[in-house]
N, C-alpha and C positions, 0 to 999 in steps of 0.2 A: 487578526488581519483587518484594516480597512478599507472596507467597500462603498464605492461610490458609484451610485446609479445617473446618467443622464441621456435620460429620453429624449431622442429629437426626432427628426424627419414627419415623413407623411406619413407611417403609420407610427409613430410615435416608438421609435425601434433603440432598446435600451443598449446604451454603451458600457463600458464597467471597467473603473479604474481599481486594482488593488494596488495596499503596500502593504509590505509586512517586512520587518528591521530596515529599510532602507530600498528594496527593491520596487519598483514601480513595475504592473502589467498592464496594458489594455487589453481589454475584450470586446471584437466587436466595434472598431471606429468607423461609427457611421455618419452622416449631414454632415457638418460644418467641421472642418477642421478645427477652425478659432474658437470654436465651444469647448471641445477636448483641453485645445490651448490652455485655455483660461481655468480650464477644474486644474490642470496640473499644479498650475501656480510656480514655475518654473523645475518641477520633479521631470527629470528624465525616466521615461519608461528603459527600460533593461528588454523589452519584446513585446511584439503584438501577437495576439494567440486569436486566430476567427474557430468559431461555433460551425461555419459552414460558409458556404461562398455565396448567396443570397444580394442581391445589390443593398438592398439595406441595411450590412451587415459589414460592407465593405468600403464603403465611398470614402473615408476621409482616411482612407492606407497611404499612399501614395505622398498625399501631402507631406503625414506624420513621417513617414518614412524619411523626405527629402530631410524635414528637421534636425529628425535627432539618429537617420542610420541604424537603427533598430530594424535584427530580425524579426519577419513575417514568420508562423507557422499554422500551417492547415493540411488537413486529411489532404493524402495525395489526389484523393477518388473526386475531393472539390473542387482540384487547380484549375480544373475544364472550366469549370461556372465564375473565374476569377476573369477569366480570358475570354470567355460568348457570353455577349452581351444579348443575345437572342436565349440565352438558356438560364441568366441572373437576375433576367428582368422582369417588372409587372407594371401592369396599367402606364406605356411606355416611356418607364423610367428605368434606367440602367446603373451599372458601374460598370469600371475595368480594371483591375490592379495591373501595371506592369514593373512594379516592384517583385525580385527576387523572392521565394516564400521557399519556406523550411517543412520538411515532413512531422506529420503530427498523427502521430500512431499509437498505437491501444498500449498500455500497460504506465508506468513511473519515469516520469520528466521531473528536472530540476531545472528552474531557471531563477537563477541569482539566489536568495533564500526561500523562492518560495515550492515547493514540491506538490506537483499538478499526477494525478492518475485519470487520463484517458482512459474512456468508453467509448469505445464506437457506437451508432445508434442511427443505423443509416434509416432511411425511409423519407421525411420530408428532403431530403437530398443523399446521395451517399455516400455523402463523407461525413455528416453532423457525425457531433461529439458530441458528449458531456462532458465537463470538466470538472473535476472532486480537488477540494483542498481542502483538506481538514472537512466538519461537518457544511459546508458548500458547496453545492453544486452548480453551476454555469451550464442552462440546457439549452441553449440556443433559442430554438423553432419545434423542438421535439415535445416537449411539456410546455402547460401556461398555468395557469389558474380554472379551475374549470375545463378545458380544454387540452387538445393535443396541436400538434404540424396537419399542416395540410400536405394532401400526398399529389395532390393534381395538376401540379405545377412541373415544369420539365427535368427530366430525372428523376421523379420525385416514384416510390414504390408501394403500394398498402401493403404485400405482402412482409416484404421490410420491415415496414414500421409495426406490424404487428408483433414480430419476433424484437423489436426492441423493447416495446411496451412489456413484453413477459419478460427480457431481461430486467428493465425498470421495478419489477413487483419483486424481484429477488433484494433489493437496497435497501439500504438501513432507512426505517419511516422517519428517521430522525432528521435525515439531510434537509437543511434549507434548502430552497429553491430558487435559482437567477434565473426568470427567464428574458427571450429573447423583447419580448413584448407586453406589457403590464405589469402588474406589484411581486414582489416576492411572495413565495407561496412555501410549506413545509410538503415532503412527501407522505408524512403520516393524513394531512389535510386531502391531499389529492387521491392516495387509494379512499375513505371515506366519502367525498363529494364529488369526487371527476370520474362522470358514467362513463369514459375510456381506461380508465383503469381498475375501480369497484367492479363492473361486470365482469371483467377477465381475470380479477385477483380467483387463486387458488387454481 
């Protein structure tokens, strides 16, 4: 599968196109439509799949959408933070999707060739996912490099995010790592060096 990272916005909030035989995914269309635009290079995505409903995660839905008609899918528990702009936003910056979105719920999805297995992993909001294809994973805002989500933003849970983190140390250390913000990371790297998950392992 090819994976393509492009960071934009103010916190520099990673977008990710796959393809694999022909199928095009976004995850994650955030900043500038015309950025997304131009990685495509005239590939129609087959769906957009959001990590969680976060304004950073969401803003260039809406556009994509009027383009190419592509369903939206997101954890039902997120639709809220798609639609309040008081509970998606920071440092007073916003989205709003009011594009149609599709339920994205825990277990095996097929979209076009590629075969996506949902994890729930509520805690920095409650509907984050992870998204597993093959040895990748797509964790949103839940993992980073060194780091985890932050719980202190609206909806956001520690007690949640706790209990995702133990499901997290159950996963193959092998899974690569997309996350929502800075470089990809391996999960065998982060139980070893991320004091959020080395101290909890076992």
């Amino acid at each position: 599968m090819r994976i393509e990272s492009i960071p934009s916005g103010a916190f520099a909030t990673n977008t990710y196109i796959l393809e694999d035989s022909g199928t095009v995914l976004i995850l994650d269309p955030t900043g500038k439509a015309q950025r997304i635009l131009d990685h495509l290079q005239g590939r129609v995505p087959a769906a957009i799949v959001l990590t969680h409903g976060h304004f950073d995660h969401i803003g260039a839905v809406d556009e994509l959408v009027r383009q190419f008609h592509c369903p939206v899918y997101v954890h039902p528990a997120d639709q809220v933070l798609l639609e309040d702009e008081t509970l998606n936003g920071m440092a007073g910056m916003t989205a709003h999707v009011r594009s149609q979105t599709r339920p994205l719920t825990e277990g095996l999805m097929k979209l076009g060739t590629i075969q996506l297995q949902i994890l729930e992993a509520p805690g920095h909001t409650p509907g984050s996912v992870l998204i597993v294809i093959g040895q990748d994973c797509f964790c949103g805002d839940v993992v980073f490099e060194g780091s985890v989500g932050r719980t202190d933003l609206p909806l956001g849970n520690d007690s949640q995010m706790r209990q995702t983190l133990k499901m997290i140390r159950t996963l193959d250390p092998q899974l690569r790592l997309y996350p929502g913000h800075g470089p990809a990371t391996t999960l065998e790297k982060e139980f070893n060096d991320n004091s959020f998950l080395r101290t909890r392992r076992g």
